[in-house]
RODO-2510 file (C-alpha; in nm, 4 decimals, decimal comma):
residues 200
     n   res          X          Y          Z
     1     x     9,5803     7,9003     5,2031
     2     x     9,5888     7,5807     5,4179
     3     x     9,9139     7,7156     5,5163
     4     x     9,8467     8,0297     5,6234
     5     x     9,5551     7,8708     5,8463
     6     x     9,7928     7,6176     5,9941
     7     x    10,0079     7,8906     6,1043
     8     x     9,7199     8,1200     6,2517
     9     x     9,5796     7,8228     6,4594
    10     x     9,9266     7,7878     6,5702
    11     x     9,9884     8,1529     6,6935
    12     x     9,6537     8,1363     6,8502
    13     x     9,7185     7,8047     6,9809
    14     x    10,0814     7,9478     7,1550
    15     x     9,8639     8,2446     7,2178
    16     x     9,5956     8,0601     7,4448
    17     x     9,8631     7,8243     7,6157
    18     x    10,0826     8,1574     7,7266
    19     x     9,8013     8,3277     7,8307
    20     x     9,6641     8,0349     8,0628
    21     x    10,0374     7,9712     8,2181
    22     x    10,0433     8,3644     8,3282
    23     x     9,6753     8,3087     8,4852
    24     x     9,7737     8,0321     8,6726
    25     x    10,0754     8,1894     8,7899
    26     x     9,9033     8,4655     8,8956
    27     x     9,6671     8,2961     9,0770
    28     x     9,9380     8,0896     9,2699
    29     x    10,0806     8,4221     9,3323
    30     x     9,7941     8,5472     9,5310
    31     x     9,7534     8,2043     9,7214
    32     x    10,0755     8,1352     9,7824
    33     x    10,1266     8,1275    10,1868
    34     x    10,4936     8,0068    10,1893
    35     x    10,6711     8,1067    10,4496
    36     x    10,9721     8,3673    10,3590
    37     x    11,3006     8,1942    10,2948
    38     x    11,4518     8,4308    10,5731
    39     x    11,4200     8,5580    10,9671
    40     x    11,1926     8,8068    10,9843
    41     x    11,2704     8,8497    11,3187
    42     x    11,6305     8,8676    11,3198
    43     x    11,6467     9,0945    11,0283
    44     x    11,3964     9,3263    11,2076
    45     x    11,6253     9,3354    11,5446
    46     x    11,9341     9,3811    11,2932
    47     x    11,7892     9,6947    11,1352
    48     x    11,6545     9,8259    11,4532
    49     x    12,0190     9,8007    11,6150
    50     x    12,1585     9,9922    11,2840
    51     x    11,8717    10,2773    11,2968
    52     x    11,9649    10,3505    11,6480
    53     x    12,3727    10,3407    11,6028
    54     x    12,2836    10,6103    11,2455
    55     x    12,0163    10,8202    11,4255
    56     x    12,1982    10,8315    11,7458
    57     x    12,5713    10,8766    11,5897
    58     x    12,3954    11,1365    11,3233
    59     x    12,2392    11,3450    11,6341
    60     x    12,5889    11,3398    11,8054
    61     x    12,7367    11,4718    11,4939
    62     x    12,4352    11,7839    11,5411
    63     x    12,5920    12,1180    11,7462
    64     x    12,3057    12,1463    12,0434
    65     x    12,2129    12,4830    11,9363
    66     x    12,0522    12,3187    11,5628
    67     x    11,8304    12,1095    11,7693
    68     x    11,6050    12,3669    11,7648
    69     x    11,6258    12,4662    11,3429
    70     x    11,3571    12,3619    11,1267
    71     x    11,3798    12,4241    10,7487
    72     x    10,9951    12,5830    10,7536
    73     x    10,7508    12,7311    10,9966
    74     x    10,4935    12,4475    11,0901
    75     x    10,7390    12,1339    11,0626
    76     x    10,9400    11,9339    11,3328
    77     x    11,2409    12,1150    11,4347
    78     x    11,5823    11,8721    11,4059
    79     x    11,4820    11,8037    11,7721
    80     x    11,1304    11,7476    11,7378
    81     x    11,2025    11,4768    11,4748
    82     x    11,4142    11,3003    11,6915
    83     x    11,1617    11,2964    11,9593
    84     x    10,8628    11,1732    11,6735
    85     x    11,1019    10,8880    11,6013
    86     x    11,1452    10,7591    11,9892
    87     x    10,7547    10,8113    12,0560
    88     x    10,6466    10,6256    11,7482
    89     x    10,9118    10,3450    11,8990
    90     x    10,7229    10,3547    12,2332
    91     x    10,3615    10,3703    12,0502
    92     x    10,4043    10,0867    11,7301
    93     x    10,5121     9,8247    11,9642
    94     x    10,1611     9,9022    12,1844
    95     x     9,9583     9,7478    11,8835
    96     x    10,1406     9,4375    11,9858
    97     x     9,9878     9,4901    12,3273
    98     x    10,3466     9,5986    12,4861
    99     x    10,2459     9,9045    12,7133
   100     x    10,4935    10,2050    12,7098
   101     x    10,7194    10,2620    12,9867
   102     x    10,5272    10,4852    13,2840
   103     x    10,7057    10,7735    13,2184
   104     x    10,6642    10,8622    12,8608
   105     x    10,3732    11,1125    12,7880
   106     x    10,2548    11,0938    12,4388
   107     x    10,0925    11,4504    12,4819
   108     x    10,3446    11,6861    12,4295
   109     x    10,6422    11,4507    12,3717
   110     x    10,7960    11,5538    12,0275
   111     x    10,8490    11,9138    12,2043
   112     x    10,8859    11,8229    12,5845
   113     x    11,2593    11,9038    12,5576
   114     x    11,4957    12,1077    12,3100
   115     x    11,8173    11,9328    12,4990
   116     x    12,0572    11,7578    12,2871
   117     x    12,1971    11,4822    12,5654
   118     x    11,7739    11,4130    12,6539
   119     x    11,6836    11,3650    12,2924
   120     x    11,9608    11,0915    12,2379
   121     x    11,8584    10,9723    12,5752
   122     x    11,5265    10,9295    12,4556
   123     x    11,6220    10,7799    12,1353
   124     x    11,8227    10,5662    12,3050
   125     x    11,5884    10,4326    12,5233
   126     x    11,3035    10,3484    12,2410
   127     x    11,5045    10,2037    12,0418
   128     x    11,5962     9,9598    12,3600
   129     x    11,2090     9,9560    12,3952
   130     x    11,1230     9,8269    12,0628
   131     x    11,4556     9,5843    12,0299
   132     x    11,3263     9,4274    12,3413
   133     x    10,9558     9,4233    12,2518
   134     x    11,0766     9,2642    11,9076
   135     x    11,2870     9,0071    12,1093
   136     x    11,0348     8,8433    12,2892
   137     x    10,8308     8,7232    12,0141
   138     x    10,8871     8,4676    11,8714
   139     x    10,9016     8,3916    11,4769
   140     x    10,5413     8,2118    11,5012
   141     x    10,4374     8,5516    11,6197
   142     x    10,4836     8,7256    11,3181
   143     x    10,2021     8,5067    11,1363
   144     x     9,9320     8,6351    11,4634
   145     x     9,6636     8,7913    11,2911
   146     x     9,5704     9,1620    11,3409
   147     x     9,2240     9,1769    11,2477
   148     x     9,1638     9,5115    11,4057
   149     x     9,4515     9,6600    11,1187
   150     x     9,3051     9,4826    10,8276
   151     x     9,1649     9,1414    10,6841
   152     x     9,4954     9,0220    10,6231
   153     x     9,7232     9,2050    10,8619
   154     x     9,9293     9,0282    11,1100
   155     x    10,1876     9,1180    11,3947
   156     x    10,4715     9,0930    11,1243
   157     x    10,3272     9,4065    10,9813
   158     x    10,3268     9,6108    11,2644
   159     x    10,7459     9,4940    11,2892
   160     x    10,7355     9,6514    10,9555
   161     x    10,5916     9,8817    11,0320
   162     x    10,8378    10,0005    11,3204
   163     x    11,1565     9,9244    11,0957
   164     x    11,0017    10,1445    10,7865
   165     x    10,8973    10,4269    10,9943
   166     x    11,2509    10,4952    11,1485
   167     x    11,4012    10,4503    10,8219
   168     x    11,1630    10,7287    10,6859
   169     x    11,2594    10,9190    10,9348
   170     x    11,6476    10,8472    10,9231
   171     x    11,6188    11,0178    10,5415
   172     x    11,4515    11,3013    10,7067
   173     x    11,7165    11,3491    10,9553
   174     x    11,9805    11,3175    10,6742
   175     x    11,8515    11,6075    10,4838
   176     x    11,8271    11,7743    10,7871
   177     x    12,1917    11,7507    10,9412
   178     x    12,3043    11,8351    10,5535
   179     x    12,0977    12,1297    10,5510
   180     x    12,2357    12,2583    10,8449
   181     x    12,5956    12,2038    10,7412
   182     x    12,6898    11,8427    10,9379
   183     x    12,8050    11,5542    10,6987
   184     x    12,6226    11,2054    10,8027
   185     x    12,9468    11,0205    11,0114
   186     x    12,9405    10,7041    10,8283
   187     x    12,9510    10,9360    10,4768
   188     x    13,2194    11,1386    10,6388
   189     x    13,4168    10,8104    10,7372
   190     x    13,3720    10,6423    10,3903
   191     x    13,4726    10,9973    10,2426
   192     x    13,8101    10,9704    10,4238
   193     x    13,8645    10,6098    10,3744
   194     x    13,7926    10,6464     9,9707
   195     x    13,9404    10,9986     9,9001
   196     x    13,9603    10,8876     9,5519
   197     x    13,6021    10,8254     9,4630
   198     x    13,3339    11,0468     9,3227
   199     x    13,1404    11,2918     9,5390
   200     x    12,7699    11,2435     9,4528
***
C-alpha cells in the first residue's frame, strides 16, 4: 500500500512540476518583446521586389484581350485585379503617413483602364511606390506604435500588411492566368528545365 502511495505522490508530484514549467512558458511567451532574429525590413523590400517581377512577368505572359475575363459576374476581371493590387500599394503605405502620388484616383481605379501596357504600368509604378516608402524607414520604425489600428499594432504591421496582401493577390492572379489557359513563366521555365519531374 505504502507503495502504491509513493508512486501516486510521485505522478502527481511530475504532474504539478510539468504543469507549472508549461505556465511559465506560456507566460514568457506572451511577454516576450525580443526583437526578431532577422531584417524585417530587408525581407519586406526582398518580397516586394519578387511580387512585382511574378505579377508583372505573369501579366506579360496574359494575351491583352483576357484582361477583360472574369471567371463570374460581380468579381474583378484579370484586369481589375491587377489594378486592386497597385491601388492597395498606393493606399497601405498612406497609414504610414506616405501620401499617394497626385495622379492616382482611388475612385474608380480598379476599372479606369482595360489596357494591358497601363495595367503593368500601373503595377509597376506601386510597386516602386511602396519599395520606396518601405526604404525610407528605418528598422526602429517598424516597432512605432499604431494605436489608431489596435492596442498593440505598430508600423511593422502595416509592412505586413502590404507584403501579405500582394501575395493574396498573386494566388488570385495564378488561378486566373491558369484558368484562362497561360502557364505562370517561372512554372513554365522550371517545367522546361526539369522535363523529368512530376506534373502536379
Amino acid at each position: 500500500m505504502n507503495k502504491i502511495n509513493r508512486f501516486v505522490i510521485a505522478v502527481l508530484a511530475l504532474g504539478l512540476m510539468f504543469g507549472s514549467a508549461v505556465t511559465r512558458a506560456a507566460a514568457a511567451e506572451q511577454t516576450d518583446k525580443t526583437s526578431p532574429s532577422y531584417d524585417m525590413k530587408a525581407q519586406a523590400l526582398l518580397d516586394l521586389q519578387e511580387l512585382q517581377k511574378k505579377l508583372t512577368d505573369l501579366a506579360a505572359a496574359i494575351p491583352a484581350d483576357k484582361f477583360s475575363w472574369r471567371p463570374a459576374p460581380g468579381v474583378r476581371s484579370i484586369g481589375e485585379v491587377y489594378l486592386h493590387i497597385a491601388g492597395a500599394n498606393y493606399m497601405i503605405p498612406g497609414m504610414l503617413g506616405v501620401t499617394p502620388p497626385a495622379d492616382y484616383k482611388k475612385d474608380g481605379f480598379e476599372k479606369s483602364t482595360t489596357d494591358k501596357a497601363r495595367i503593368i504600368d500601373q503595377l509597376n509604378q506601386s510597386f516602386a511606390f511602396a519599395l520606396s516608402a518601405v526604404g525610407k524607414m528605418t528598422n526602429a520604425d517598424f516597432a512605432k506604435p499604431e494605436k489608431k489600428l489596435g492596442p498593440d499594432a505598430n508600423d511593422g504591421d502595416i509592412v505586413y500588411l502590404l507584403v501579405t496582401h500582394a501575395h493574396e493577390h498573386l494566388g488570385q492572379s495564378i488561378a486566373y492566368a491558369r484558368m484562362a489557359g497561360v502557364v505562370p513563366p517561372w512554372t513554365a521555365d522550371y517545367e522546361k528545365n526539369h522535363p523529368q519531374q512530376p506534373k502536379e
